[in-house]
N, C-alpha and C positions, 0 to 999 in steps of 0.2 A: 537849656538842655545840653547834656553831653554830647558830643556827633557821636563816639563811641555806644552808645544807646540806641540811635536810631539805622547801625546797622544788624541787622540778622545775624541771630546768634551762631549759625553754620558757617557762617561767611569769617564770623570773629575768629571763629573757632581757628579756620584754615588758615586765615594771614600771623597767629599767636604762631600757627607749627610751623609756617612759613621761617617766621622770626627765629625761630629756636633752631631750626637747619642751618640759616643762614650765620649764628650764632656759632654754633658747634661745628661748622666747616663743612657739616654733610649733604652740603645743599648740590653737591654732585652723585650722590647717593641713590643708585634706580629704583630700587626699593622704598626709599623712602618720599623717594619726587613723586613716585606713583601713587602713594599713600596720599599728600599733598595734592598733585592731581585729582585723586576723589573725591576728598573739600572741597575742595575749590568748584567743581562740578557739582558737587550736591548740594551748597551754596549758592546755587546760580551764576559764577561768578567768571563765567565763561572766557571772558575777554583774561582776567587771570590767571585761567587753566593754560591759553593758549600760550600767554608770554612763559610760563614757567617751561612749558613743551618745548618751546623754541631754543632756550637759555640751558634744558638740559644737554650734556656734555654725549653721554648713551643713551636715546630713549629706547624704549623697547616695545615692542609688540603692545603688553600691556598698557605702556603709556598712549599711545596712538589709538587703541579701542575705548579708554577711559574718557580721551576728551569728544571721541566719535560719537560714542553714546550721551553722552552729554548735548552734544550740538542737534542727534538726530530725537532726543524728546524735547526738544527747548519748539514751543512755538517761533516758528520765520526763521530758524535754522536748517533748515534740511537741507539748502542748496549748502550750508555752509559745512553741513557732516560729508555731501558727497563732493565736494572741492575737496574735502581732508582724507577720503577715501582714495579718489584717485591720485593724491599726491604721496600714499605711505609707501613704504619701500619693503614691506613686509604684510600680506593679509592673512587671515585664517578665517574661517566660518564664522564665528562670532561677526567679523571685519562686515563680512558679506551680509548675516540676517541682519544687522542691527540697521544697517541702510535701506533693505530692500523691506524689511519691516516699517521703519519710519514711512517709508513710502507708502506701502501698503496703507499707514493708520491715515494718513495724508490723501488718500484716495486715487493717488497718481499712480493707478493699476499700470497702463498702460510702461512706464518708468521702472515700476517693481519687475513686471515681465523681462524690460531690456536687459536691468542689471542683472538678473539671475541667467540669461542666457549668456551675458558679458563673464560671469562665474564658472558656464560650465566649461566653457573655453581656454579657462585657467587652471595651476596646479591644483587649487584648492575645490574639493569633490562638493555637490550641496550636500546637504544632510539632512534626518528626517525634520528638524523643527524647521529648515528652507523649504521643504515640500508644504508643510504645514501652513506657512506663512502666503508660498505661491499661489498652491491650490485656488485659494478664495478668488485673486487677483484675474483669473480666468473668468469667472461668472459673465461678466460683462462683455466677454468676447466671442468667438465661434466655436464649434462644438468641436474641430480638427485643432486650435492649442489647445484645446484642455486635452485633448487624445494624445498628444505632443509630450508635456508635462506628464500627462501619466504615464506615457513608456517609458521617460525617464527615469520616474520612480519605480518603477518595475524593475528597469535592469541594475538602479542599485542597490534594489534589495530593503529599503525603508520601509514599503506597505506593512510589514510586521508591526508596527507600531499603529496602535489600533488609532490615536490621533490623526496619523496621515491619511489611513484608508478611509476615517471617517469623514475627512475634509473634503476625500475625491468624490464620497458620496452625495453628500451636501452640493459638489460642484455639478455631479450628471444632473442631480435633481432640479437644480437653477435655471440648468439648457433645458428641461423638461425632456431628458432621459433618462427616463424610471428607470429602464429595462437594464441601462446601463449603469444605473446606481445601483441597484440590484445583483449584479453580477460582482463588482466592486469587495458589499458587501459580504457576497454569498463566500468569496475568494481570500476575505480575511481571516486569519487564523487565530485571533483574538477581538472576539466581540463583548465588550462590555455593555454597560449598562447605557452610557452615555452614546453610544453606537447605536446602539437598537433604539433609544428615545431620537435621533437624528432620522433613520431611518420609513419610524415612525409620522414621525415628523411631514416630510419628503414628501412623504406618499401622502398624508392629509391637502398637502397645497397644492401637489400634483390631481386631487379628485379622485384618489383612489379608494374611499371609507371603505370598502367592502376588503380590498387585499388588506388594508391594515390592522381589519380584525384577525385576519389570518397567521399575518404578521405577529399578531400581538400573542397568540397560540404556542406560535412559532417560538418566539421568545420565552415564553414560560414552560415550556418543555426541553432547552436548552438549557434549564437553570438557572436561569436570569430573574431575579427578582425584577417584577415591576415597581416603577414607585410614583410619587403623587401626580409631577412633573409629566410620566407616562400617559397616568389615568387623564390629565387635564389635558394632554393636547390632543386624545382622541377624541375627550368629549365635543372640546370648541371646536372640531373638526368637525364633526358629527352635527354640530348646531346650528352649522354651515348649512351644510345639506339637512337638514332634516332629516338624518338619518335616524328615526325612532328606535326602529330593530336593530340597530346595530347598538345602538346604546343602553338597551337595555342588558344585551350581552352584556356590554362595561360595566355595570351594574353589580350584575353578578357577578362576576372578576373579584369586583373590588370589598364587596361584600365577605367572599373568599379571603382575599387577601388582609382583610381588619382597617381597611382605609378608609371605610363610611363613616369612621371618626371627624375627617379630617372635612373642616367646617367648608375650605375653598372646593374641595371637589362635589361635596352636597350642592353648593350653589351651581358647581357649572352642571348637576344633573338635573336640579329643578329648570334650569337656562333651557338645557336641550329637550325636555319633556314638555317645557311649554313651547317652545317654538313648535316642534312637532305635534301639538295640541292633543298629549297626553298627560291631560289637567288631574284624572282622577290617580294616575301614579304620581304626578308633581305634588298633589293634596297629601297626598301617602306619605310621602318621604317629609314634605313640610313637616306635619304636623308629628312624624315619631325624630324628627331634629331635636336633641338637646338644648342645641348652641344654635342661637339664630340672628345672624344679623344685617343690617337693612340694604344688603346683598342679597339676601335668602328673601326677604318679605318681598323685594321688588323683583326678583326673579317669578315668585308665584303668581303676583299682582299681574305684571305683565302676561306670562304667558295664559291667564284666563280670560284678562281682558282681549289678547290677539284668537284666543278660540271661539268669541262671541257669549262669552259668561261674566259681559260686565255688569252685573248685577251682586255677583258672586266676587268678582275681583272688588268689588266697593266696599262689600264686606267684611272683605279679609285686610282691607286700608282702615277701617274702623277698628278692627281687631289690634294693628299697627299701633295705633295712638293710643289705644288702649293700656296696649304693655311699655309707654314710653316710649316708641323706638322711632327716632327723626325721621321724618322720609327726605330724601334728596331729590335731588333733578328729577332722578330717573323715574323715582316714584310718583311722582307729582306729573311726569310726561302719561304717564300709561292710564295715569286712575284721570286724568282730567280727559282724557280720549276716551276712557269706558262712558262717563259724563257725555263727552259729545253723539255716541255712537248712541245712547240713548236717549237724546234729546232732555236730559236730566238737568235743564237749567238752576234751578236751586242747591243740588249736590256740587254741580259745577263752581257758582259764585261761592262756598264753602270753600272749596279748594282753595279756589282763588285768593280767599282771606288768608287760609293758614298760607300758601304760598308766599305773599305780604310777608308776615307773621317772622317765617325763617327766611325770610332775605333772598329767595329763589324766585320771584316775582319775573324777574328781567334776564334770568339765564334763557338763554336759546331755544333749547328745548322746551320750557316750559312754557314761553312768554306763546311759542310755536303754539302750542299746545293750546290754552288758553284763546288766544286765535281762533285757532280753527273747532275750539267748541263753541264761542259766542255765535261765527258764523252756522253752524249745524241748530243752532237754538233761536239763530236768526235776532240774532241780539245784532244787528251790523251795528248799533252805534259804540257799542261796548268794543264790538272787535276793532274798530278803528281807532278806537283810545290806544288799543293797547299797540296797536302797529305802531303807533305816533311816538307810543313812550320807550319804543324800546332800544335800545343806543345801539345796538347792532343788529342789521338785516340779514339774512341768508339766503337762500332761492326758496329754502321749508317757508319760511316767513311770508316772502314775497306771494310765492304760488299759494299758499293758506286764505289770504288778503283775496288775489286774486279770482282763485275759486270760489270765496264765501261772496265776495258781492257778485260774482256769475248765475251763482245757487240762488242766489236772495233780489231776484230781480232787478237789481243796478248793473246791467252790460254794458251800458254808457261810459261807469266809472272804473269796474273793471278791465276793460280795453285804454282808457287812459291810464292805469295805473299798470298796465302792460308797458304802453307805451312811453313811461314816466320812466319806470326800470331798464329798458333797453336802451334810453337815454343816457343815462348815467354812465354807461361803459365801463362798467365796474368787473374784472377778473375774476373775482369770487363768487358772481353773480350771471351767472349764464342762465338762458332761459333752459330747460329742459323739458324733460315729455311729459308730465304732469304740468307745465309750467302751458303748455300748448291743449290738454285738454280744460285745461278751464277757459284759454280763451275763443278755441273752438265754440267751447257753450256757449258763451257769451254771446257769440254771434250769431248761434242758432237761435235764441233769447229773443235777441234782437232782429232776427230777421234779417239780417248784414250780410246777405248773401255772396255779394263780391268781396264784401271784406274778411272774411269768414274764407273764402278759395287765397287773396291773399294773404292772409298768414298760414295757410297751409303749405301754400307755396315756400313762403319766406321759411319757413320752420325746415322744408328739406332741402332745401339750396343755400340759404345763410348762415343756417344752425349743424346741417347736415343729421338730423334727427330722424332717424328712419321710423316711420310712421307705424305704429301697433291698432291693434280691435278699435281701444277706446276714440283715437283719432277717425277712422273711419267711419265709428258709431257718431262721433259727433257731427261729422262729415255729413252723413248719410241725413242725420236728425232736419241737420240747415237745410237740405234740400226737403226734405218729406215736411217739416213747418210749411215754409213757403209753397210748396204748391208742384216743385219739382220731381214727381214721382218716377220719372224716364229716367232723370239724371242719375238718381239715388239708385234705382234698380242697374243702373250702366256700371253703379261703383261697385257693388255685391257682386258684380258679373265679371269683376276684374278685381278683384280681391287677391293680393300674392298669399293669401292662406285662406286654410277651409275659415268660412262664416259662425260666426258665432249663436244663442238665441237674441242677445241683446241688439245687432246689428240687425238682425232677420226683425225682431219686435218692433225694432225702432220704424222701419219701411213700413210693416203693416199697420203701425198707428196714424203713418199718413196716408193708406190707402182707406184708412177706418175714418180719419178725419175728413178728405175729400169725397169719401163713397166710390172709391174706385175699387168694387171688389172683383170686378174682370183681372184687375192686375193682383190682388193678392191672391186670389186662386191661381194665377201662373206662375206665383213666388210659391205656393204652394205646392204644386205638380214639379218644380224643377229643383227647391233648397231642401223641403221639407218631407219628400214621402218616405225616403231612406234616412231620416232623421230623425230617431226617437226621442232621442236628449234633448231635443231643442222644444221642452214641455210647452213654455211660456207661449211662445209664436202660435205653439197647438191651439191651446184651450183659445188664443188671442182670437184668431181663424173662427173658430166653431163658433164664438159669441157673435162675431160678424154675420155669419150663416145664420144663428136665429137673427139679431136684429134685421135681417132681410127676408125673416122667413121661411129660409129655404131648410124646413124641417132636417129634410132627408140627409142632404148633405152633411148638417151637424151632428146628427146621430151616425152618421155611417164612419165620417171623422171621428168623432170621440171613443167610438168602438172601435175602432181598429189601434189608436195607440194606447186606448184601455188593454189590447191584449197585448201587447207587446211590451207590459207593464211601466209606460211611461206614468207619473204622477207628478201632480201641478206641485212648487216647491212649497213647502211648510209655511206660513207668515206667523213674524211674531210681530208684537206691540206693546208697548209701554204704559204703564198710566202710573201717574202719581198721587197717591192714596194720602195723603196725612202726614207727606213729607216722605212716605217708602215708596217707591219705586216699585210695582208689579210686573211682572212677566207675564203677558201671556202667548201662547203656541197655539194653532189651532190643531186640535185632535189630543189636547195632554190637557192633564188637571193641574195647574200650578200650585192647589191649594185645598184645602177641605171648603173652601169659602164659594167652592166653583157652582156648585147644587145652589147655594144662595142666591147669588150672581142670574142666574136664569132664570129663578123664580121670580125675583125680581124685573126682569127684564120682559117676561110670558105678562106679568102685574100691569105693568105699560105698556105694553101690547094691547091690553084688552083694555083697558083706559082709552086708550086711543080710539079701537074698534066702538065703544061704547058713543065715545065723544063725536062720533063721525055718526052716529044712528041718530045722537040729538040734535046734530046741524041739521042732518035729511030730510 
């Protein structure tokens, strides 16, 4: 092979014009050495940029910035741009961004800051694209340089360029001063499009959804067209918070504006309507979608199955496969979780296959998923295949594993398999608060009453995990199993937040379990007389009171949070028919089939009655 071949044709290029200077005599020529000097640097050929530099007779400004720039975009040059910087005998602005930029891209904020102060102390003034460049370089530091920086640019007059002002905005907003991005803003005399999407912006990361509708008002009454970019970063802002109402405003915006074409902002609308578990507008918009794709399906899929309408979400996953359309991860994470939420073991192993099927079996998420519905269907041997098989663990993984054998009566292997993961001392791998309520259970399970206060110990002094409801309700559970009803009533009674019903239920099923109903009438006189919400513990109470008889009590209980219109919560239940999946609610018809259903039911009834007449 030729050597001349296997160098780069930019690089040939430069050493051919090289030749031909040197040829023609012009090889002192500034103009043309500087020409050569761009080869040579757009070549990569740096070490040949610099001898030619050296070798010229006049360089000039422009030769000096040609090889600067070259040395400050070459990776493992930058010290070598600012060794050439402070050796030129001539700077100008260009001299100055092209370093404090390099730096800037280099992440050596701290570096960019010095040379731009090192700048202003010189002939050479910064200019608006050095403010542009600095600005960001401040984020990471205190909220007096960026105030620093910005007076600067004040007094020299740049903020007019809607760039700089928008870069100080971006920077108040990083210090998490809105008020002072704001004013920034308010103070520019040219606000574009790209301004008001920044400002936008800002204010979603700062938590402000509500001013940013205002914002967004604001903006289109200034003239300012919104556009997709706008509409998408209030929405994922909005879906943040679950801000419903504000997003239906956006809605209508955009509707306004002719963008409900555009296929990406349909999905981040059905995104925000189902997190906000407004299914029956996510339905709406779904299904008048032209253009749908398996963004949009898993967008609706999800936010039905997070409303509690996994039956509905399974359906519209069937509908999926129906039209062709591949589910991915994401789809295959939410429809196998509607599976688990419903105990729908057979829909579940279906997943499973197609999961197989496309090659998503062992993603994360899914393998996750998968997991923790074997465990919910109490499949533990299945769910421990699939922990076994899966080539990467996570804390979802681990804690999944964890909590299903806690759930499924193994607390023995569950606490080893606690203590298996803490062993390993793996970074990516920390226990967390979920990670602490399955082992709570576990030992409430178990009856592990000291080791059950040990890991609650270890979880806020090791972990530093500051302790919520579900910790304490398991907390509470371990003592009220066992026998401890002082202990448990000592922890409610020191609770750093109001009580919940689930911790209150949890104590009165041990004073129901041991018959101490002295003490949950005193739980009752002190948690619950100014507590209506708390239904469960209610009716829990009053069943106590008849099972002991004491009529009066129960009746006088039940009627007074009957007026105050407390109601016991809704129960639903599952049954699996012929391979479908039914709903039922108590107090709704799920079906014409319901009239059936009880007649048949009233049938065995009296079957029974009858069959008990012929024993007698």
């Amino acid at each position: 092979m030729n050597a001349a071949s296997t160098i780069p044709r930019p690089l040939l290029h430069a050493r051919k014009l090289h030749a031909t200077l040197l040829k023609s005599g012009h090889h002192g020529h500034a103009y043309r050495c500087n020409l050569l000097l761009g080869a040579y640097t757009r070549g990569g050929a740096l070490t040949d940029a610099r001898a030619l530099l050296e070798r010229m007779p006049s360089p000039t400004l422009v030769s000096y910035n040609t090889l600067l720039s070259g040395y400050a975009s070459s990776p493992g040059l930058l010290d070598a741009a600012l060794d050439l910087l402070d050796a030129m005998p001539d700077r100008d602005s260009w001299s100055w961004n092209t370093a404090i930029s390099g730096l800037a891209r280099a992440g050596r904020t701290r570096e960019a800051l010095r040379r731009f102060l090192q700048m202003t102390r010189g002939p050479v003034a910064p200019d608006a694209f050095t403010y542009s460049i600095v600005s960001p370089c401040c984020c990471g530091g205190d909220l007096g340089s960026a105030r620093q920086v910005h007076a600067r640019a004040l007094k020299a007059g740049v903020l007019a360029d809607a760039c700089v002002g928008t870069g100080f905005v971006r920077l108040y907003a990083e210090l998490r001063a809105m008020d002072e991005a704001r004013k920034v803003f308010d103070c520019m005399p040219i606000r574009d499009l790209m301004s008001w999407n920044v400002l936008l912006d800002c204010g979603m990361r700062s938590g402000e959804a509500g001013s940013c509708m205002q914002e967004l008002l604001r903006m289109i009454g200034s003239g300012v067209r919104p556009d997709h970019f706008t509409f998408a970063t209030l929405l994922n802002g909005f879906a943040v918070r679950f801000a419903g109402q504000e997003a239906m405003q956006v809605h209508s915006v955009i509707l306004k504006t002719g963008y409900l074409k555009d296929l990406f902002l349909c999905n981040s609308l059905l995104n925000v309507y189902g997190r906000c578990g407004h299914v029956d507008l996510a339905k709406n918009l779904f299904d008048a979608m032209v253009e749908k794709d398996v963004v949009s399906w898993t967008a609706v899929i999800s936010g039905l199955a997070a409303s509690g309408y996994q039956a509905d979400a399974f359906g519209i996953f069937r509908q999926m496969l129906k039209a062709a359309m591949v589910p991915n991860s994401f789809t295959f994470g939410s429809v196998v979780s509607s599976c688990a939420s419903m105990n729908d073991l057979g829909s579940g192993r279906q997943c499973h296959a197609l999961a197989v099927k496309h090659g998503l079996e062992l993603i994360p998420i899914v393998a996750s998923s998968l997991l923790d519905m074997y465990s919910k269907c109490a499949e533990m041997d299945d769910a421990i295949r699939m922990f076994d098989i899966m080539p990467q663990r996570d804390i979802v993984s681990w804690n999944a594993m964890i909590c299903g054998l806690a759930q499924n009566g193994q607390s023995a292997r569950s606490l080893d398999l606690y203590d298996e993961m803490v062993g390993r001392h793996q970074e990516s791998v920390t226990p967390n608060s979920v990670t602490f309520v399955g082992v709570l259970s576990a030992c409430s399970h178990a009856g592990a009453v000291q080791k059950g206060c040990s890991y609650f110990t270890q979880m806020v002094n090791d972990f530093h995990i500051e302790p919520i409801s579900e910790h304490y309700s398991c907390l509470i559970d371990l003592f009220a199993r066992s026998g401890w009803l002082d202990e448990a009533e000592e922890i409610i009674s020191n609770l750093p937040f109001k009580h919940d019903a689930v911790i209150l239920g949890t104590l009165l099923n041990g004073c129901r379990k041991y018959g101490n109903l002295d003490m949950a009438k005193r739980i009752a006189k002190r948690f619950l007389v100014n507590n209506s919400d708390d239904e469960s513990s209610i009716f829990l109470l009053s069943n106590m009171y008849i099972a002991n008889e004491e009529w009066d009590d129960a009746c006088e209980l039940r009627d007074t949070v009957i007026s105050r219109g407390t109601r016991k919560v809704t129960g639903n239940s599952w049954i699996d028919v012929g391979g479908q999946v039914q709903c039922f609610r108590a107090g709704f018809s799920p079906d014409a089939q319901l009239e059936q259903t009880y007649d048949v039911l009233q049938q065995l009834r009296l079957m029974m009655v009858d069959a008990d007449k012929l024993v007698t």
